[in-house]
N, C-alpha and C positions, 0 to 999 in steps of 0.2 A: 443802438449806438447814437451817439449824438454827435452834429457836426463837428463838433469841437475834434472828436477823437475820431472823426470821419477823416480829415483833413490831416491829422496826424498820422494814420494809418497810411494814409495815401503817399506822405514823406519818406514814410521806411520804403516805398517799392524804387525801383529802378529807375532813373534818368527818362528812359525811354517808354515807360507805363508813364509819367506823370506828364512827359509829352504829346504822348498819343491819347490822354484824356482830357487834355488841354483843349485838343484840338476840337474834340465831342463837345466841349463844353460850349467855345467859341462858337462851332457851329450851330448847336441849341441854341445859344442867345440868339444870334442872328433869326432862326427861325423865329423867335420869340417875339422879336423885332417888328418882322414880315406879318404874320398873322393880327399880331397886337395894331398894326399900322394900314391895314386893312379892317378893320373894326371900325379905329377912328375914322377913317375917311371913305368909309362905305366902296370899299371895292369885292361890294359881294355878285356873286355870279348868278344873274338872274335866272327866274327858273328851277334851280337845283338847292331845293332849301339842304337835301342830305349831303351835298360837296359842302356847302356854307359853313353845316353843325359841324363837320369833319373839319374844317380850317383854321371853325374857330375853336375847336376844342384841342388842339393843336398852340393856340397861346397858350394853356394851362398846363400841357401836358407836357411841353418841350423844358419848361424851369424843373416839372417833376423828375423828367426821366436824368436834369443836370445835379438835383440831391439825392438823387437813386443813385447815380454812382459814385456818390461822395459816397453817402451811406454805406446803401447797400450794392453792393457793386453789379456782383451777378444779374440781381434784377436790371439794374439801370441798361446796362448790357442787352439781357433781351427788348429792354424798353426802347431799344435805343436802334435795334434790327428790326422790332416790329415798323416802329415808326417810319423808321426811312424805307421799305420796303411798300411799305403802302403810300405813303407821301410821292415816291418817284413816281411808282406803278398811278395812283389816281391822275398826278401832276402830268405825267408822260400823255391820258388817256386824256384829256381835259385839252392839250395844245394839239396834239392829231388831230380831235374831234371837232374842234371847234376856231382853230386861228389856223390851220393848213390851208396855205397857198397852191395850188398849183405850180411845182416848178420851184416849189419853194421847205426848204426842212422844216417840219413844225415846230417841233421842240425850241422853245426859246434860249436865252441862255443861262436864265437860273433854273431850269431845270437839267443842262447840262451839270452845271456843279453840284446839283445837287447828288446826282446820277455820280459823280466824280464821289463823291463822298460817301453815298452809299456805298460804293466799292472797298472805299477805306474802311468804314466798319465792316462789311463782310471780309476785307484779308484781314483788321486787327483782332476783331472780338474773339476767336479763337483763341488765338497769343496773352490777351488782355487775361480772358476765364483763365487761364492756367496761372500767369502770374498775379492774379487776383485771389489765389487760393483755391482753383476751381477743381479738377479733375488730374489725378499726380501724373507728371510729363513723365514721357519715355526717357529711359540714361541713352545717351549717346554711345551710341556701337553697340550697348547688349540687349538692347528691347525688350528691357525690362522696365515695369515700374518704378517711380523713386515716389514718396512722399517730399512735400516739401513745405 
C-alpha cells in the first residue's frame, strides 16, 4: 500500500480511530524530536554506549513506527507497544538509577508522560487492532463473532 492510499484508508475509519492515531503520531514526532536533539547536541549518557545505540536508534525508528501505521497498521501498532514499553521500562531504570535523590521521586517529568502515554497505547491498541481490521469483535449481548 502506498501512502497515498494509506492515508485514505485511514479517512474511511471513525472519528475516533483517526483521533487516537493522531495522537501516536504527535507523540512519535515528539519523540523524534527528543532523540534527534540529543544527537545534535551531545546529550549522550556516558559510559553506556548500549542506552546511546537504544536512543539513538529510536530517531529512526519513531518516524517508522508513525508510516507503519499509516501503512500498515497492525504492525505500527505492535511497533508502537514494543517501543513505548521498553522506552518507559529503560527510561524509568535510567532516572532511579542514576538522578535519585534521597527524599526525592526519580522519575522526571518526561518520563511521567511518557509512562501516561504508554498507558494510552496499552488501553487503545486493543480497540485500534479491531477497528483496524484486526480480529472480528464480539456482537453486543450474543457473544458471538461478527466479521467486519
Amino acid at each position: 500500500m502506498n501512502a497515498g492510499a494509506g492515508v485514505a484508508a485511514l479517512r474511511d475509519r471513525p472519528v475516533w480511530v483517526q483521533l487516537v492515531l493522531a495522537v501516536y503520531v504527535g507523540a512519535f514526532l515528539v519523540g523524534t524530536g527528543t532523540h534527534l536533539d540529543a544527537i545534535v547536541h551531545g546529550g549522550w549518557f556516558a559510559g553506556h554506549p548500549g542506552l546511546n545505540a537504544y536512543w539513538a536508534t529510536l530517531t529512526v525508528l519513531d518516524p517508522v513506527i508513525i508510516l507503519m501505521l499509516i501503512l500498515i497498521p497492525h504492525a505500527g501498532l505492535i511497533g508502537a507497544l514494543v517501543t513505548m514499553l521498553t522506552d518507559v521500562g529503560i527510561n524509568s531504570w535510567v532516572s532511579a538509577r542514576y538522578f535519585s535523590l534521597p527524599g526525592h521521586y526519580a522519575v522526571n517529568d518526561f518520563v511521567q508522560l511518557q509512562s501516561a502515554f504508554l498507558g494510552f497505547v496499552l488501553g487503545s491498541a486493543p480497540l485500534l487492532w479491531v477497528h483496524l481490521g484486526g480480529a472480528p469483535a464480539l456482537s453486543a449481548g450474543t457473544g458471538t463473532r461478527t466479521s467486519r
